[in-house]
C-alpha positions in Angstrom: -94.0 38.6 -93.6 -93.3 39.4 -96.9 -90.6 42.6 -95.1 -89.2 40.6 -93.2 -88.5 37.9 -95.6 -87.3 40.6 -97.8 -84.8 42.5 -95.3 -83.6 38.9 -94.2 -82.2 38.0 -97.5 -80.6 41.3 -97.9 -79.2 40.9 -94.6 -77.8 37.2 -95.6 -76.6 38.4 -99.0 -74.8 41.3 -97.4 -73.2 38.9 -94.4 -72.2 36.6 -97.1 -70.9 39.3 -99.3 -68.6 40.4 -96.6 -67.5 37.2 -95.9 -65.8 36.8 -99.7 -64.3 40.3 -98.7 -62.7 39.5 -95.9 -60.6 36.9 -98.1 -60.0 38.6 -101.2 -63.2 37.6 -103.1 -65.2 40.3 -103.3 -68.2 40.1 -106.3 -67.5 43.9 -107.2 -64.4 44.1 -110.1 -65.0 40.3 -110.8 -65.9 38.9 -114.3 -68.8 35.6 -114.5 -66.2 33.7 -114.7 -64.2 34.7 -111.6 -67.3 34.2 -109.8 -68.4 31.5 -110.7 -64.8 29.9 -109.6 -65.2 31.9 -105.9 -68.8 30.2 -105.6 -67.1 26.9 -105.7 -64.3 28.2 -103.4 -67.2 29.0 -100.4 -69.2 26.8 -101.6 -71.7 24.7 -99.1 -72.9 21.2 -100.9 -76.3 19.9 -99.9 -74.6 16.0 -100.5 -75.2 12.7 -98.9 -71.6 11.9 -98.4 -68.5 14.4 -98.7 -67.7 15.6 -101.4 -64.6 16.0 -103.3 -63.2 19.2 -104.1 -63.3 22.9 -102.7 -66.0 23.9 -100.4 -66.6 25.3 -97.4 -68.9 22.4 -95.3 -71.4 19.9 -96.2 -74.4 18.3 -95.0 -77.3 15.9 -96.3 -80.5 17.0 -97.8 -82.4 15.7 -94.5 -79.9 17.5 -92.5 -80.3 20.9 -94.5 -84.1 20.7 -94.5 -84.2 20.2 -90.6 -81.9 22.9 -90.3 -84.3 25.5 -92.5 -87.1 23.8 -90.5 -85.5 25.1 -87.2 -85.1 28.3 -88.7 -88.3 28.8 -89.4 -89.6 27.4 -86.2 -87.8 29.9 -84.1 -88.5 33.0 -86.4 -92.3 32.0 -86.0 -92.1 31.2 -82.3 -89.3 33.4 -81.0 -87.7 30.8 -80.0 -84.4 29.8 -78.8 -81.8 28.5 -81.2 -78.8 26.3 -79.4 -75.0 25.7 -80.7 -73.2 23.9 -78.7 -69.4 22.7 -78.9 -68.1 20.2 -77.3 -64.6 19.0 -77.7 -60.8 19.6 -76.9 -58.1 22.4 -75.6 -57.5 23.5 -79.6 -61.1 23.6 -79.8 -61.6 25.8 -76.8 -59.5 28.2 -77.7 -56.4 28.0 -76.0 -53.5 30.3 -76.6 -56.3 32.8 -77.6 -59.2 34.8 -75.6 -62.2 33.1 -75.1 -63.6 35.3 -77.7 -61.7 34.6 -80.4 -62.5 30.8 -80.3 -64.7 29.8 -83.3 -68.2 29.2 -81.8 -67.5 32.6 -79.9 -67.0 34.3 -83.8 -70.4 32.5 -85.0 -71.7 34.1 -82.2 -70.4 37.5 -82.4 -71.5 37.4 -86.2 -74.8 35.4 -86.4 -76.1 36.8 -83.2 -77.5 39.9 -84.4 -78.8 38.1 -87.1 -81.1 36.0 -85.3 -82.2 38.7 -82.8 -83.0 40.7 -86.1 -85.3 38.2 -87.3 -86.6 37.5 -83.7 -84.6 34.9 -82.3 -82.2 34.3 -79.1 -79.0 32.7 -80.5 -77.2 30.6 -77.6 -74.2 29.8 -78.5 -71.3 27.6 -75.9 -67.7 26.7 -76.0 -68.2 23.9 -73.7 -64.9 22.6 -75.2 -61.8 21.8 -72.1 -58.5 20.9 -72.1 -56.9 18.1 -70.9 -59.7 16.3 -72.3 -62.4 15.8 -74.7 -66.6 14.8 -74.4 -66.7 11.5 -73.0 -66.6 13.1 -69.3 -69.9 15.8 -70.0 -71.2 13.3 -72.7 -72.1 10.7 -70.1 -74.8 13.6 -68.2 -75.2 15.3 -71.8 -79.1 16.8 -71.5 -78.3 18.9 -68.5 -74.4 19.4 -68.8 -74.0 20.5 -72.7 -78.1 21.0 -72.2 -80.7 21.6 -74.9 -78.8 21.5 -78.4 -80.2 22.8 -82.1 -76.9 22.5 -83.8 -73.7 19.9 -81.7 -70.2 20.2 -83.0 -67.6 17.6 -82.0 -63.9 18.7 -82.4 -61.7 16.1 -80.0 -60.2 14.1 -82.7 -56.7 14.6 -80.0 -57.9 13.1 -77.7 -61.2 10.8 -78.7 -60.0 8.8 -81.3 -62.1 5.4 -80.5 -65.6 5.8 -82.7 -67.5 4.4 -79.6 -66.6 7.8 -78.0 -68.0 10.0 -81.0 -70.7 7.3 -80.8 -71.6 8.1 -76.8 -71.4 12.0 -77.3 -74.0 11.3 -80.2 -76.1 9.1 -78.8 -77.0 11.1 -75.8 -77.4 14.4 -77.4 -80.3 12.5 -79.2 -81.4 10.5 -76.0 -82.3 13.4 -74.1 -83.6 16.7 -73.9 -86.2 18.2 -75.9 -84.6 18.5 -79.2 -82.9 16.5 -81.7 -79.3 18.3 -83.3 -78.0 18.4 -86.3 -75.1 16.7 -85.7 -71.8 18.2 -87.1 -68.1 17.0 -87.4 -67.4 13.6 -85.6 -67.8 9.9 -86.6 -71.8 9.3 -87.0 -71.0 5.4 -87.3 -73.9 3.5 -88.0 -76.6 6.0 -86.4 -77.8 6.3 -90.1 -79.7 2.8 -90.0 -80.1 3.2 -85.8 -82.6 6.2 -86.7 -84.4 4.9 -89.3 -82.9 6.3 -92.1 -83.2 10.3 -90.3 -79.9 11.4 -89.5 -79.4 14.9 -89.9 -75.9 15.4 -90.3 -73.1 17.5 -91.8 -68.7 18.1 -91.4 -66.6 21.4 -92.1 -64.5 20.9 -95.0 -61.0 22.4 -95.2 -61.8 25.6 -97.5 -58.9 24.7 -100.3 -58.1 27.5 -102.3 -60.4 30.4 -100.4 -57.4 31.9 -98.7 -55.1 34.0 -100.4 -51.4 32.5 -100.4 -48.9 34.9 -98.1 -46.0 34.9 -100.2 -43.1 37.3 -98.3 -43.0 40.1 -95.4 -44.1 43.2 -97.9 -46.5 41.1 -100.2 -48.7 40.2 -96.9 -49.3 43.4 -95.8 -51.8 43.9 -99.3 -53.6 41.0 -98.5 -57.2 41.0 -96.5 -55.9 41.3 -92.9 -58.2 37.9 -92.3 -56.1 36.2 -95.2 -52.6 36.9 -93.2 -49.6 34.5 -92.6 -52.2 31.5 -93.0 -51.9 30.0 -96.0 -47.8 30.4 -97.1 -46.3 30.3 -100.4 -44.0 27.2 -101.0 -40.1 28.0 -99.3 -42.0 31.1 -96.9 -42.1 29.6 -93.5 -44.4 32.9 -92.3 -47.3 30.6 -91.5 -45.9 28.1 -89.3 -47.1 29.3 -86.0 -43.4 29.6 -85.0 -44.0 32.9 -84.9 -46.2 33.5 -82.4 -46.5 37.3 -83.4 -48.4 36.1 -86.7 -50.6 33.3 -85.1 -51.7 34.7 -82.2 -53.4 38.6 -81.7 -53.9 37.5 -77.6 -54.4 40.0 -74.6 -54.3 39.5 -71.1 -55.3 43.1 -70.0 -56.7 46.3 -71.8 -56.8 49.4 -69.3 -59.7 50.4 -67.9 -61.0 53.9 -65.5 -63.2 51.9 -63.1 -60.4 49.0 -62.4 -57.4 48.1 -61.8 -55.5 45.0 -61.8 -53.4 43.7 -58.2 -51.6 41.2 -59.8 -49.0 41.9 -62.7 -51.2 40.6 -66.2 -49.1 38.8 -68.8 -48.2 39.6 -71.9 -49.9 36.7 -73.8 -52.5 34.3 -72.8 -52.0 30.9 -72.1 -51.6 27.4 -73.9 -50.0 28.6 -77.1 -48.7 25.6 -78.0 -47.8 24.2 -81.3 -51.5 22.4 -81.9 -53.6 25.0 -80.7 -54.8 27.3 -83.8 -54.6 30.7 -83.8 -57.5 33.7 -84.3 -56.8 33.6 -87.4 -57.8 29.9 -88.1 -60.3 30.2 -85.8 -62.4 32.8 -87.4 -61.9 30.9 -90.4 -63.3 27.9 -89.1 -66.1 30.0 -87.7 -66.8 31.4 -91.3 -67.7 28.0 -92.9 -70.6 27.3 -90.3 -71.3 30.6 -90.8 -71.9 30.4 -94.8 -73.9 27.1 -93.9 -76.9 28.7 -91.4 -76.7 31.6 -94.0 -77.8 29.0 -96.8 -80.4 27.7 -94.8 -82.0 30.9 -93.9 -82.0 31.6 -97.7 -83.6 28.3 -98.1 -86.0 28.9 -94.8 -87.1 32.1 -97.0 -87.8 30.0 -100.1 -90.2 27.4 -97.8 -91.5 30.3 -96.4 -92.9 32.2 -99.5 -93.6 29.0 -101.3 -95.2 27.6 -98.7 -98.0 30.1 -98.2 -98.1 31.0 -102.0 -99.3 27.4 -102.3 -101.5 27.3 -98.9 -102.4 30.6 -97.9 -101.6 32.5 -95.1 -100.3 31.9 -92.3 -97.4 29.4 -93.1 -99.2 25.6 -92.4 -97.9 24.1 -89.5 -96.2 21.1 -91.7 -93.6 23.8 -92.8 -92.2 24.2 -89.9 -93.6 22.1 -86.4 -90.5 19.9 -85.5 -92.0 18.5 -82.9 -93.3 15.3 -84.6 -89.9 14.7 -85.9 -87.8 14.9 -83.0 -90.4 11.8 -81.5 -90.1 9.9 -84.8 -86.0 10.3 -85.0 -86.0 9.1 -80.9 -88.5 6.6 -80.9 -86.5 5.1 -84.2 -82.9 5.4 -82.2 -84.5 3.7 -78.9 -86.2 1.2 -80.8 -83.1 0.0 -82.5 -80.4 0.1 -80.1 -82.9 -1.9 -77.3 -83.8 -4.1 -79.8 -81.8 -7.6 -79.1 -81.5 -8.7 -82.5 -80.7 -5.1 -83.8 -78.8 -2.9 -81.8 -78.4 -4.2 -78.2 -75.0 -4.7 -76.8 -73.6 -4.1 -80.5 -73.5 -0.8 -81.1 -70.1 1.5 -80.9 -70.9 3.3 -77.7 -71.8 -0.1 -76.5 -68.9 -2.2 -77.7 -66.3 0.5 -76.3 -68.0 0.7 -72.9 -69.0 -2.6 -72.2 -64.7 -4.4 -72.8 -64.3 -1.3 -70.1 -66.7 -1.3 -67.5 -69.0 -3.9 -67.2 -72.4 -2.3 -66.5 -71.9 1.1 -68.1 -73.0 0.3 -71.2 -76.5 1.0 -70.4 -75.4 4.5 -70.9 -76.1 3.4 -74.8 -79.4 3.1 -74.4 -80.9 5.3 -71.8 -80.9 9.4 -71.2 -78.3 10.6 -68.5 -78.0 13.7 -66.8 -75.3 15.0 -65.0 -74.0 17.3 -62.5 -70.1 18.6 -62.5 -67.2 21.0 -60.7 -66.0 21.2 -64.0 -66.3 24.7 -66.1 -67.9 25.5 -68.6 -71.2 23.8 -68.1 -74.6 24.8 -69.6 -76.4 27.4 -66.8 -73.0 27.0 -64.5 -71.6 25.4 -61.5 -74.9 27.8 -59.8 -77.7 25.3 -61.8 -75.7 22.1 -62.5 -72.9 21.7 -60.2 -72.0 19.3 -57.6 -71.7 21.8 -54.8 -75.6 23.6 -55.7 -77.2 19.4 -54.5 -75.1 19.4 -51.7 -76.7 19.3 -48.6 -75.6 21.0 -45.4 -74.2 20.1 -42.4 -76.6 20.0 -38.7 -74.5 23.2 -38.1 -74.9 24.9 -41.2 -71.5 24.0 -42.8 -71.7 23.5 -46.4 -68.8 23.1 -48.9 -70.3 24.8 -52.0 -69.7 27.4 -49.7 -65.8 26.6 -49.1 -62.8 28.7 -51.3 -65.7 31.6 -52.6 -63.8 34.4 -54.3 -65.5 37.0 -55.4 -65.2 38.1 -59.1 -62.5 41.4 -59.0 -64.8 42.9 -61.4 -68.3 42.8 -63.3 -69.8 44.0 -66.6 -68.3 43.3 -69.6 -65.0 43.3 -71.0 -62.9 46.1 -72.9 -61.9 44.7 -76.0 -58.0 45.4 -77.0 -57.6 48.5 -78.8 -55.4 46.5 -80.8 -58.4 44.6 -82.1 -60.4 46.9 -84.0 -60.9 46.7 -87.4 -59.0 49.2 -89.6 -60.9 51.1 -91.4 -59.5 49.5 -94.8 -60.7 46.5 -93.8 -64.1 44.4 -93.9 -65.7 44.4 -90.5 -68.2 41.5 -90.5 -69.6 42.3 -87.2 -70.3 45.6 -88.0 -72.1 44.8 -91.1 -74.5 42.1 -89.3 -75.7 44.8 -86.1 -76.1 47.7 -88.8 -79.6 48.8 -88.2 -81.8 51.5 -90.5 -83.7 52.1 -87.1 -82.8 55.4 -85.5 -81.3 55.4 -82.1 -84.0 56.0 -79.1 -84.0 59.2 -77.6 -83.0 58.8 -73.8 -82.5 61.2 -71.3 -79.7 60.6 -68.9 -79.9 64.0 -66.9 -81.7 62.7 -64.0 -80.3 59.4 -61.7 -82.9 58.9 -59.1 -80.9 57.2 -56.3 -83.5 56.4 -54.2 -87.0 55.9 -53.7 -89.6 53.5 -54.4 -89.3 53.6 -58.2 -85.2 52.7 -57.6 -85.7 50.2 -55.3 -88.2 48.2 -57.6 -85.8 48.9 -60.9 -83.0 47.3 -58.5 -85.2 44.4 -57.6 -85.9 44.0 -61.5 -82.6 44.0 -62.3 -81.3 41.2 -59.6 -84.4 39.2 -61.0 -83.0 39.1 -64.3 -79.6 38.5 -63.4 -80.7 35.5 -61.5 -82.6 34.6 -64.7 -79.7 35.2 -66.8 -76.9 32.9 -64.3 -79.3 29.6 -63.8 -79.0 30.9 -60.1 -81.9 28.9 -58.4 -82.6 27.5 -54.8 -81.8 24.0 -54.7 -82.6 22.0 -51.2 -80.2 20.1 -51.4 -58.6 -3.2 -75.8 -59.0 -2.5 -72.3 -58.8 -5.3 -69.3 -62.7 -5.5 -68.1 -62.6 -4.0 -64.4 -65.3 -6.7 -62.6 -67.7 -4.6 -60.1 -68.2 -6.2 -57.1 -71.8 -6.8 -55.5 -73.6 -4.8 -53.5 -73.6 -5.9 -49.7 -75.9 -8.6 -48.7 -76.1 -8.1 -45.4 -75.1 -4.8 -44.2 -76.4 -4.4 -41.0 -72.9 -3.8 -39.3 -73.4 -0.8 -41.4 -76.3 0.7 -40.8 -76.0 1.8 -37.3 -74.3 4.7 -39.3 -76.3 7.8 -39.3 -75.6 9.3 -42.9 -75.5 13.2 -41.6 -73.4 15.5 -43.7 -69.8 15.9 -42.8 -68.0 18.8 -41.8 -64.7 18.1 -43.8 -65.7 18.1 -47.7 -64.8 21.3 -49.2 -64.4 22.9 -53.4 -60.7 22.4 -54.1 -58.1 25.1 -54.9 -59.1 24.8 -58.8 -62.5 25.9 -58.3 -61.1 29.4 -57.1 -60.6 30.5 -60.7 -64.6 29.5 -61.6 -65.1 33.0 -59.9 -68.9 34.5 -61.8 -70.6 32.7 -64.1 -69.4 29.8 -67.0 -71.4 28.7 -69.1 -69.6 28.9 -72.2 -71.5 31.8 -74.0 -70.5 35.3 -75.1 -72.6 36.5 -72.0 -70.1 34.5 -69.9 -68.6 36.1 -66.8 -65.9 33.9 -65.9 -61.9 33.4 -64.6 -62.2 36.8 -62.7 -60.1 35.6 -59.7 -58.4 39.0 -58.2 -55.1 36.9 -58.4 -55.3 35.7 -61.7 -52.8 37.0 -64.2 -54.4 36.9 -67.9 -58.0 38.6 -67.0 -58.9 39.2 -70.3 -58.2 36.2 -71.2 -62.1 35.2 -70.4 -61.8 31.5 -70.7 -64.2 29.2 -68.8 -61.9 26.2 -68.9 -61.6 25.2 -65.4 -61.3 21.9 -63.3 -62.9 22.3 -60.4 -64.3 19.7 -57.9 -65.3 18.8 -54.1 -62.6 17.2 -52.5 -62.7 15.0 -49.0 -60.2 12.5 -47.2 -61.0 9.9 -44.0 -62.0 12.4 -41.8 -64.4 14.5 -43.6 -67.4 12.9 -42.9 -70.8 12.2 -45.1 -71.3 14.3 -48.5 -75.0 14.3 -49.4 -75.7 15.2 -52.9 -79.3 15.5 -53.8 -79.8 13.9 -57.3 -83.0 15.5 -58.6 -84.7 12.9 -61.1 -83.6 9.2 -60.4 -86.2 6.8 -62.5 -83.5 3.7 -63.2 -81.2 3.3 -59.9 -78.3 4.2 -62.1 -75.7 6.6 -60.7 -71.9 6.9 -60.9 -69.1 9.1 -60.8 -65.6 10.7 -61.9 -63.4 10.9 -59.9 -59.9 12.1 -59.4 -58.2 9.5 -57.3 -54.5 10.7 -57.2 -55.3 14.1 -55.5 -55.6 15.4 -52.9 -53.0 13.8 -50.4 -51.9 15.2 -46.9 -52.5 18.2 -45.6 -53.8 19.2 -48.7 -57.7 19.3 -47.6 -57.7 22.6 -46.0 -60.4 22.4 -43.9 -59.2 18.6 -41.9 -55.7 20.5 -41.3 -55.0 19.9 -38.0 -58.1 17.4 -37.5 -57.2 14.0 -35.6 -60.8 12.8 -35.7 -64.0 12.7 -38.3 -65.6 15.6 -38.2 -62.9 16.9 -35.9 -64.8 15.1 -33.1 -67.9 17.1 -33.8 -71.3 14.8 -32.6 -73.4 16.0 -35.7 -76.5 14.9 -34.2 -76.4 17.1 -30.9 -73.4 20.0 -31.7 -74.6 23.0 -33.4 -72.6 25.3 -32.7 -70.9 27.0 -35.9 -67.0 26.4 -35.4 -63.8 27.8 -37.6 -62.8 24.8 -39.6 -59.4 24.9 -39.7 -44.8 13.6 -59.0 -46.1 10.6 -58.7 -49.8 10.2 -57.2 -49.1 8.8 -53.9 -51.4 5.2 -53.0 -54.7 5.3 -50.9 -53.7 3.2 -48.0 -54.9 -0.4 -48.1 -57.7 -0.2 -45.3 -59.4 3.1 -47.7 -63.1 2.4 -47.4 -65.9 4.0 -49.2 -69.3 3.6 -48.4 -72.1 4.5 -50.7 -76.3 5.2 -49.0 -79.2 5.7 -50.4 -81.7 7.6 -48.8 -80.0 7.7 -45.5 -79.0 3.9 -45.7 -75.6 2.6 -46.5 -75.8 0.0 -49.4 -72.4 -0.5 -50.4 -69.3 -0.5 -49.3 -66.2 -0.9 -51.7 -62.7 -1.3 -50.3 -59.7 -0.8 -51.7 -59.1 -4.2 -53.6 -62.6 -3.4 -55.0 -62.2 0.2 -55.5 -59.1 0.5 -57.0 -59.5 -1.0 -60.6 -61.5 2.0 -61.4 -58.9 4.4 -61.7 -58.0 2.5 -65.1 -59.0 5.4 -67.7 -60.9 5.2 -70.5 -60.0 8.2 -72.4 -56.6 10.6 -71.3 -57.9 11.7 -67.8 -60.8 10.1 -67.7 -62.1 7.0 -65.0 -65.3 6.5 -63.8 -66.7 4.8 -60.7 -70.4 3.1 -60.2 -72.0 4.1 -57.0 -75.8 2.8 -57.7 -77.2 -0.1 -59.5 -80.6 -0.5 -58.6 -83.4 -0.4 -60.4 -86.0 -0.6 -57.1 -84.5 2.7 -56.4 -86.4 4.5 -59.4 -89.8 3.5 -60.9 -92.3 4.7 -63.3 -91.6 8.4 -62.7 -88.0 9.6 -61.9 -87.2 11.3 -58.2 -85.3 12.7 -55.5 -83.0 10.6 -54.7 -80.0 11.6 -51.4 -77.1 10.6 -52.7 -74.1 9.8 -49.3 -70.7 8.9 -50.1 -67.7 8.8 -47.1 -64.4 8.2 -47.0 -63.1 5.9 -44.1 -59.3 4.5 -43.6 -58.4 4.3 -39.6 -54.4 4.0 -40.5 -54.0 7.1 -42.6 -57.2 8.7 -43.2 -55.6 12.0 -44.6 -54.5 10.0 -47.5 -57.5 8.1 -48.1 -59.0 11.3 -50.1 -60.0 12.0 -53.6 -61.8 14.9 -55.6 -65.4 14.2 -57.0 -65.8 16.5 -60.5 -68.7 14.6 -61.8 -72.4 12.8 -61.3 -74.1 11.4 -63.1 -77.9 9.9 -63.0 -80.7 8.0 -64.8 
């Protein structure tokens, strides 16, 4: 123990060492003085509020100790550690590669680090654009999934604190863990968890950066320090020069592939708002200097700890299980508490002047389901299409618009983006290893055999490990929500049989491999896409279906309050533009689901469903609702930028003391233009 702790703090001290390097600070040639000014430059304050002045992040006492706490539990356990971001297009990324984005630098720093003192780091860029966390907050636990350490970074487009407020809420409603919670408006969650928030923000780093002050004078700077911060009258740092903000590649040559489609010269989205590679390794430097503070403070616990109690370290060090159920129980206390919390909370407040009903989603864990990329473990383990049941015939969507990846393994970096030799290379100082390489012999490939067939086997195993790939059966006007049907019997006479015209719409082509967000990430590999390297996840995706496309099933796996509903996108698709109904006259194309089984070829301004669009909603084979369009309709009012959501279930008889399986059936039904009574499903969610 005493090694490890030992090597650990020489390998912070050297990572933090490097990170003063790479901007000009470096501790060698300075006097007390200069240091002592550089410290407050990087500085990381262990404050109850923000401070004022330089420095690098914050975060409270409680917050900081959790953190170490964490630490310590994973280095003792081997345990996982989870990042996760979740937030807006400047946050993902955009105009950049995937791995340039900030969580994606942690990662490609602190990575080694943690696997060096026996930890898995998992971070995820779960950030999208076009949007911001309310859509995966809503089904948080399984679609940003477990969570050590959340970022929020959609101040674009989630403004309104009762959206910071939902995002938070259900990152501490379900799961196993409790985060730290980082960036965002916290609100009043301080006195709704009995005084045990652990939170902390970035701060803007003032005064770290040196100042570019002409074309020859930036060129001796730190090649991280570059056209970022500019002198005053030097308009170098602007970003209207695309050349200095962005180092972006869509394609790096390669022996074993190549490329059908012409790449681009620069990746995507480089818009005036999205930072460049620059910023964002900045950015990823200040969380960075934070987790290295708590490992040196992890240390101290550690060696004080059993120099006061013996060896091993006691259990009260470092067991976080107790307070994760303290922090919970204290949170659901409060905000189901009548006098307290209930019905006057942020989250609550916000969703309640929206949508009558949904503001239950305060108070009790959701998970989720989604089209929509990146998603923790994948569209394979939490998407729509994997709990969608198939057709009498065999006929199932998820199985609709498959492209196949145009290449596997991992990417070639730019040559472009290595590290002169001048320079500080951060990565290379965090994988540097005093153990000697092993000694393997490549002379002999068995290609056959027993022994090969068993090492393929192995390897498929863990890549189905690895991908989530599992078997799966399966100020705003208030919008009123119409009851459920008292007396449906005219309805069901309806068999609830899945359809044969539902299929993954032409977005969910470019969610070709796997997306979860992570470095590990295999994604946006679509043979006709034209910025391969690019690498992001961000993708819409979503199952779409019009009048004629019969039942979907969805099989919801853990239903315990009768509470389900959906986003949707209502404007799209309209037509023709359901691929597999083209040409189809009838639902199902006439197919009778219950005796045909034979496996057939399935052939501006959003334009209005038609005014006899029905949908009907069952439950466990049984039609309980159907909305039409007068009742249907108000839903599309959005409560953040591309954002509405639609209630499907309601029913608390439908759960009970321990969740379950629940079949979930929606159709589509209009008899005067069924093609155009259609709209794409990206999201379910279920409590």
């Amino acid at each position: 123990i005493k090694s490890l702790i030992g090597e650990g703090r020489k390998l912070i001290d050297r990572i933090r060492e490097g990170i003063y390097a790479e901007y000009g600070h470096p501790t060698e040639g300075l006097t007390q003085a200069e240091i002592e000014k550089r410290n407050k430059l990087f500085k990381v304050h262990i404050a109850d509020t923000a401070p004022k002045g330089p420095g690098m992040a914050w975060i409270t006492e409680k917050g900081f100790d959790m953190l170490s706490r964490k630490l310590i539990h994973s280095m003792i356990t081997n345990d996982e550690f989870y990042y996760i971001l979740g937030g807006h297009s400047a946050a993902a990324g955009h105009g950049n590669n995937f791995h340039q984005q900030y969580t994606m630098q942690f990662a490609n720093i602190m990575e080694p680090v943690f696997h060096k003192l026996g930890m898995r780091l998992i971070a995820r860029n779960l950030a999208m654009g076009g949007l911001g966390t309310v859509h995966f907050s809503f089904g948080s636990s399984t679609l940003y999934g477990e969570t050590d350490f959340l970022m929020w970074d959609s101040l674009m487009t989630e403004r309104p604190p009762g959206d910071h407020d939902l995002f938070h809420k259900q990152a501490m409603l379900g799961g196993e863990r409790i985060p730290i919670l980082f960036d965002g408006n916290v609100g009043n969650l301080e006195t709704e968890t009995g005084g045990m928030l652990w939170y902390g923000q970035r701060l803007k780093g003032d005064g770290a950066i040196p100042v570019t002050e002409g074309l020859d004078q930036v060129e001796t700077l730190p090649l991280a320090a570059r056209y970022q911060v500019c002198a005053s009258g030097i308009n170098l740092c602007s970003g209207k020069d695309k050349a200095n903000k962005y180092n972006d590649a869509c394609w790096e040559p390669r022996s074993d592939f190549t490329p059908k489609t012409t790449q681009m010269k620069n990746v995507g989205g480089q818009a005036s708002w999205h930072p460049g590679d620059r910023n964002h390794q900045f950015n990823s430097r200040k969380t960075i200097l934070l987790f290295l503070a708590a490992f040196d403070n992890a240390f101290d616990v550690w060696e004080n700890g059993i120099e006061a109690d013996g060896f091993p370290l006691k259990e009260s060090y470092w067991h976080v299980g107790t307070h994760y159920k303290t922090i919970r129980k204290n949170l659901v206390e409060y905000i189901n508490d009548e006098e307290k919390g209930k019905g006057k909370t942020r989250c609550e407040e916000r969703l309640a002047n929206f949508l009558p009903g949904l503001e239950k989603a305060c108070r009790i864990q959701l998970s989720g389901m989604s089209e929509f990329t990146p998603i923790n473990l994948g569209t394979q383990g939490n998407g729509i299409a994997a709990h969608v049941k198939s057709a009498p015939n065999g006929y199932n969507p998820r199985n609709s618009r498959v492209i196949q990846p145009a290449y596997t393994g991992v990417d070639i970096l730019p040559l472009k983006w290595k590290i002169p030799e001048d320079q500080i290379d951060l990565h290379a100082i965090a994988i540097a290893s005093t153990y000697a390489a092993p000694e393997l012999d490549h002379s002999i490939v068995d290609e056959g055999g027993d022994d090969a067939e068993e090492a393929e086997d192995s390897r498929r195993m863990l890549r189905k490990v690895a991908m989530g790939d599992m078997d799966i059966d399966v100020g705003q006007d208030t919008v009123v929500i119409p009851p459920m049907n008292e007396s449906p019997e005219r309805l069901l006479s309806n068999k609830v049989i899945p359809g044969l015209g539902w299929e993954r719409s032409k977005e969910s082509e470019h969610t070709t491999g796997y997306c979860d967000g992570s470095p590990m990430s295999m994604c946006s590999r679509n043979p006709n896409f034209n910025c391969l390297l690019s690498a992001h996840n961000d993708n819409h995706g979503a199952l779409q279906g019009n009048g004629l496309s019969g039942w979907l099933v969805i099989t919801i796996p853990k239903v315990k309050h009768g509470f389900i509903f959906s986003k949707i996108q209502w404007w799209v698709p309209r037509g023709g533009q359901v691929n597999v109904t083209k040409g189809w006259t009838d639902v199902n194309n006439g197919v009778d689901l219950e005796s045909n089984f034979e496996n057939r070829t399935l052939k501006a301004q959003p334009k209005d469903w038609p005014k006899d669009f029905e949908i009907d909603v069952a439950v466990n084979g049984e039609i309980i609702k159907t909305y039409t369009y007068e009742e249907f309709k108000p839903f599309t009012k959005e409560l953040s930028h591309n954002q509405a959501f639609y209630p499907l279930v309601d029913d608390e008889t439908i759960g009970g003391d321990e969740a379950k399986e629940v079949e979930l059936g929606i159709r589509i039904r209009s008899e005067s233009d069924p093609l155009n009574a259609a709209l794409q499903l990206t999201h379910i969610y279920y409590a």
